[in-house]
N, C-alpha and C positions, 0 to 999 in steps of 0.2 A: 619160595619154599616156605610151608608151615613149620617154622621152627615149635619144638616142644619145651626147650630150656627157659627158661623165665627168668629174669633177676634185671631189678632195676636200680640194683646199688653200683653208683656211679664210682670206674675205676677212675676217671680223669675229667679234666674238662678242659676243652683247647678251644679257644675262641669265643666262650659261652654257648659253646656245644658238650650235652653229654656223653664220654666213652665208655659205653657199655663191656661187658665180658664178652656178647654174642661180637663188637666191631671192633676186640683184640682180634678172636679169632681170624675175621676177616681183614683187619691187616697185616697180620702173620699170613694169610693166604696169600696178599698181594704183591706181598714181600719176598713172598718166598722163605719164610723165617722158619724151619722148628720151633714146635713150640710144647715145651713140656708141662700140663697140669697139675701140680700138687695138691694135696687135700683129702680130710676124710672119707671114710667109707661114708656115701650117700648125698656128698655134697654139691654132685650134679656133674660134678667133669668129664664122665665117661658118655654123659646124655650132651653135653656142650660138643662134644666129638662126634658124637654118631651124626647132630644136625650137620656138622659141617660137611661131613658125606653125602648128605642130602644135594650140595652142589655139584657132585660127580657122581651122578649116577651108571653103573656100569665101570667105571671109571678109580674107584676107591676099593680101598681093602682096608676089612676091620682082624686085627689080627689078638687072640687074646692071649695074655703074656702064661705061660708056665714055664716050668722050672725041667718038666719031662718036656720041652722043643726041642728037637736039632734040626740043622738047618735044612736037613733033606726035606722035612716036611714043610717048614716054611717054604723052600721051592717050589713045593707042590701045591700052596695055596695061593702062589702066583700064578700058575699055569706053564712053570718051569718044566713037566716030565721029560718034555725032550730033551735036555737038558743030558740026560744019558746016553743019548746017541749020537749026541754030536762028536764028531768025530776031531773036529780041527777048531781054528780061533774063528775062521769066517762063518764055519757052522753055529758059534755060541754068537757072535754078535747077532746073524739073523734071529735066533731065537728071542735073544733078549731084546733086540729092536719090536718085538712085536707085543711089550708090555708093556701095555696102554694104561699105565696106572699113575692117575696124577696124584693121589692122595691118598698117603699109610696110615691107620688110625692103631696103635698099642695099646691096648688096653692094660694095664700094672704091669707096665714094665721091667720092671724089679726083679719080678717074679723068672725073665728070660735070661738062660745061661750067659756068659760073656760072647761065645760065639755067635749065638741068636744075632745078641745085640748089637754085636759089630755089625751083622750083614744090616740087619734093622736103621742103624745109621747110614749107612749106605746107598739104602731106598730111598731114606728120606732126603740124601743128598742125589738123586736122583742117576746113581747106578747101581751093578751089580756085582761083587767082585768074585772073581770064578780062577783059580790057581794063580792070583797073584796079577789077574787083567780085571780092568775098571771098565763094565760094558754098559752105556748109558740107556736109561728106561724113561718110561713115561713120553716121549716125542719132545724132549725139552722142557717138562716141566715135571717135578714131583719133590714133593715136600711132604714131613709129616708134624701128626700133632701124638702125643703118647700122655699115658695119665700115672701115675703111682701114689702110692700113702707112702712116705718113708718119713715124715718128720722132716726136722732140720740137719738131721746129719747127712744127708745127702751131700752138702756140701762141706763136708772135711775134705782137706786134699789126702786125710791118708786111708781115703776109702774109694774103691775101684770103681765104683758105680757114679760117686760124685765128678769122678775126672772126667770120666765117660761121659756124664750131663753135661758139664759145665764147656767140656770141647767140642759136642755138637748140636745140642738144641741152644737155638738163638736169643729164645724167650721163656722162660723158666717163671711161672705164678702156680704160687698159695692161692687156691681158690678160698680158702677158708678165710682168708683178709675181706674177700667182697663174695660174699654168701646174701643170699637172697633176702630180700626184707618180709615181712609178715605178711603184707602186702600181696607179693606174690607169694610165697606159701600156701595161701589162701586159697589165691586164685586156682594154682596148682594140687591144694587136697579136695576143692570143690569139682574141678571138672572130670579126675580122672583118680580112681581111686587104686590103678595097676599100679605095682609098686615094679615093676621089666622097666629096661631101658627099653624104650622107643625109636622106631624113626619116625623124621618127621612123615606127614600128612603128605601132601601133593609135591612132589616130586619135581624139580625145575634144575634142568641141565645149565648150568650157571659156568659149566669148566671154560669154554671160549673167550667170556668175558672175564674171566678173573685171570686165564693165562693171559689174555691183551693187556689187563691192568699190571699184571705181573711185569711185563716185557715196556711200556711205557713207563713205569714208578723208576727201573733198574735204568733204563736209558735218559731219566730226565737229568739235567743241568744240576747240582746240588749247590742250593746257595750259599756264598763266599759266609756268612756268618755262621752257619750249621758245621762249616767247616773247622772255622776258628775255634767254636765251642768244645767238636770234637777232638782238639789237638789239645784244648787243655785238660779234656780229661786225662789224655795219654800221656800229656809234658808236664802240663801243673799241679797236675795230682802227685805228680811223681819229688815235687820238688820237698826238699824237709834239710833241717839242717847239716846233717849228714851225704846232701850233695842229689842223691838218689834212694828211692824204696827200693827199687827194682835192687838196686846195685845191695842194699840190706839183705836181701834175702830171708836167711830165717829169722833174722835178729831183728825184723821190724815187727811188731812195735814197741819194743821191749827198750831199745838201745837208744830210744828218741830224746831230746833234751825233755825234760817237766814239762814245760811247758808247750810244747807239738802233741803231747799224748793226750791232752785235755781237751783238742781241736780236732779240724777235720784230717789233720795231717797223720795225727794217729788210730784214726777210724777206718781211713778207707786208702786203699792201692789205687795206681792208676789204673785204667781199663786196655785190655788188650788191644791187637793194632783189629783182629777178629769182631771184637765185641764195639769198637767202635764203627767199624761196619755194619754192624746190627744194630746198632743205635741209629747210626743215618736213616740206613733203608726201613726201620720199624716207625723211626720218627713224616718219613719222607710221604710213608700207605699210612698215618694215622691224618695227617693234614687231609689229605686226597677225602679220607671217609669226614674228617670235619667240616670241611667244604661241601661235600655232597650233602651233610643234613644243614647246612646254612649256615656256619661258622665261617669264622675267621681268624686260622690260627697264629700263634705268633711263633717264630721261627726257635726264640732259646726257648719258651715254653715247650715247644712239642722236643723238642730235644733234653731236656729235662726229664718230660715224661715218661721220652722213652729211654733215658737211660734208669730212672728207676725202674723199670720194667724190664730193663736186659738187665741189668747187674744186680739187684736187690738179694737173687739168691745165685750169683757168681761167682762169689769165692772173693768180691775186692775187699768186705767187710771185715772190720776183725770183731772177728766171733763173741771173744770175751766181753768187747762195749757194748756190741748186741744186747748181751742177756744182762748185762750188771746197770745197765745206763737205761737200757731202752725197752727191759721186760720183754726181751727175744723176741720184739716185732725189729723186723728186716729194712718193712717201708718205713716205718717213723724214724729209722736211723739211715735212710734214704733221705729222706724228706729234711733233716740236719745237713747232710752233706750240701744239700740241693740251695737250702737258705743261705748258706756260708756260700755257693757258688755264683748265686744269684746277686749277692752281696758285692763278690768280685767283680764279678764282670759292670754291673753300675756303676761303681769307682772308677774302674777301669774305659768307663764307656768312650769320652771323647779319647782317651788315647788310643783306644785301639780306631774309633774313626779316622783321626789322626791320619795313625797309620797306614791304614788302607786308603787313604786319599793319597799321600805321598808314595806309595807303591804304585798307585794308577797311575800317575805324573810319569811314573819310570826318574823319579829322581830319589836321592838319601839322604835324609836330615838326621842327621847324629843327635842332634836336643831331640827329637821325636826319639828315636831309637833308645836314647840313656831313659825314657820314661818306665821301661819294661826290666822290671827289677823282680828279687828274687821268685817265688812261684812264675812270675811272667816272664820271665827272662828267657821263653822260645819263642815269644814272640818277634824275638828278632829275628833268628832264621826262619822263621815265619816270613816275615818280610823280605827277610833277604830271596828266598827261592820266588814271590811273587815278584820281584822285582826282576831276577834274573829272569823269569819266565816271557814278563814285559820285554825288556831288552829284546830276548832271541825271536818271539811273537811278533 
């Protein structure tokens, strides 16, 4: 497909391969991941969307967000009418079994009532929900990408729209952090002077190969260290002198000893058991695409990467170090988190080899195990469930 989107400022780099904005999108495809676009009027997210439609031809629906939607009409942009004559539950599954849509595109989501957007979540979760039954669409595959300007307050928890983002798109990016260079601008006010969102040019039916990549990425083995990484974000992020964050509730970060509020303990939450599945599977389809351009990724970096990329605008951050520490960028107070975790885990390295060699053994060495002390201290039931797993295996 002729993509129209341009921009060659590099979101990441995994292996000493470039991650583009266009091979986010395409790993949120692979993944299966929502993915919500933030960012100015103009700043190309809605154009980043339409190409990715360009993979599903026949296949996708662009839906554009207002405030006058109700859901009857979005049915009907589905190809729901019958929808009114069904009479029984077997008559609405048939209907809805025949909604070949692998790909939701929202354009300012914002804009759509809360009812819209529930149903809208539900597409993108790949059903339809009709009196309270969950009928699935798309033949096993469908996901969406949606765009909006709302700033940073999207993510308050005492705003309805922010809960709403934060509990069902997987992947949540400020376009406006990795906006186009002059470069392509350039190249962009030279070729084409329409100021319309486009589709792309030549049209390439890509849906079979990206649902297969879809269903091989989710079915592959996930390595024992992507694992471990992802347990510390959920256990060791969690750990602070007071025992638990989680168990804090409102009173973190406020209630933390002096010095926890200075670090990453009073920065950032652990990650949901949710959001570390989107970390996996975002980290799992970005490797795949950096091997296809010739890289070589390494296992914590891409897990890194993608959790700056799922959690950045998730709700673990606390807001206030955001703006007073870090001038309300999200990633540079990502990219902190990420150095202090980077940090761990290399201290941490032979123990935790250590450890997984004597788990493989199926034997328990107590001087290994006393290694894993405070923030690490799940690494022992860590161990212990590989171990027991050994055993019963």
């Amino acid at each position: 497909m002729n993509k129209v989107y341009k921009n060659s400022t590099e979101v990441a780099n995994l292996g000493g391969t470039s991650i583009y904005m266009n091979d986010l999108v395409d790993a949120c495809l692979y993944g299966r991941l929502n993915l919500f676009l933030q960012g100015d009027t103009g700043s190309g997210k809605t154009q980043l969307a339409r190409d990715a439609m360009g993979y599903f031809p026949g296949k996708s629906l662009f839906v554009l967000g207002r405030n006058d939607m109700d859901t009857r009409e979005l049915f009907q942009q589905i190809n729901l009418e019958k929808l009114k004559t069904a009479k029984s539950s077997e008559d609405l599954k048939e209907v809805t079994s025949k909604v070949n849509t692998n790909l939701i595109v929202v354009d300012e989501l914002p804009n759509c009532v809360p009812a819209v957007r529930a149903q809208l979540f539900n597409l993108f979760d790949g059903y339809i929900e009709i009196n309270g039954v969950a009928y699935p669409i798309g033949k096993g595959y469908s996901t969406g990408i949606a765009t909006g300007n709302m700033g940073q307050q999207f993510t308050e928890s005492s705003n309805e729209l922010g809960r709403a983002l934060k509990d069902r798109m997987h992947v949540i990016v400020d376009t406006d952090y990795f906006s186009p260079k002059p470069s392509d601008t350039l190249e962009i006010l030279a070729g084409n002077t329409n100021p319309r969102i486009e589709f792309g040019g030549k049209l390439e039916d890509l849906s079979s190969k990206i649902i297969a990549k879809s269903k091989e990425i989710s079915s592959r083995e996930i390595p024992l260290k992507k694992l471990i990484v992802a347990n510390y974000l959920l256990h060791g992020l969690d750990y602070c002198s007071k025992s638990s964050k989680r168990a804090m509730k409102g009173t973190w970060p406020t209630q933390l000893e002096n010095h926890e509020q200075g670090s990453d303990v009073g920065l950032v939450l652990p990650v949901s058991p949710r959001a570390a599945k989107s970390i996996i599977r975002l980290s799992q389809s970005l490797d795949d695409i950096a091997r296809q351009k010739g890289g070589n990724p390494d296992e914590f970096e891409s897990m890194m990467t993608a959790y700056k990329l799922v959690s950045s605008y998730s709700g673990v951050l606390n807001e206030a170090d955001v703006q007073n520490k870090f001038d309300g960028n999200h990633y540079k107070a990502m990219d902190a988190v990420i150095s202090t975790t980077r940090t761990q885990f290399n201290e941490q390295g032979n123990n935790i080899d250590a450890g997984l060699e004597m788990a493989s053994k199926g034997e328990k060495d107590q001087k290994i195990m006393d290694n894993f002390k405070g923030r690490w201290t799940f690494m022992k039931d860590t161990l212990e469930g590989i171990l027991n797993n050994s055993r019963q295996g």
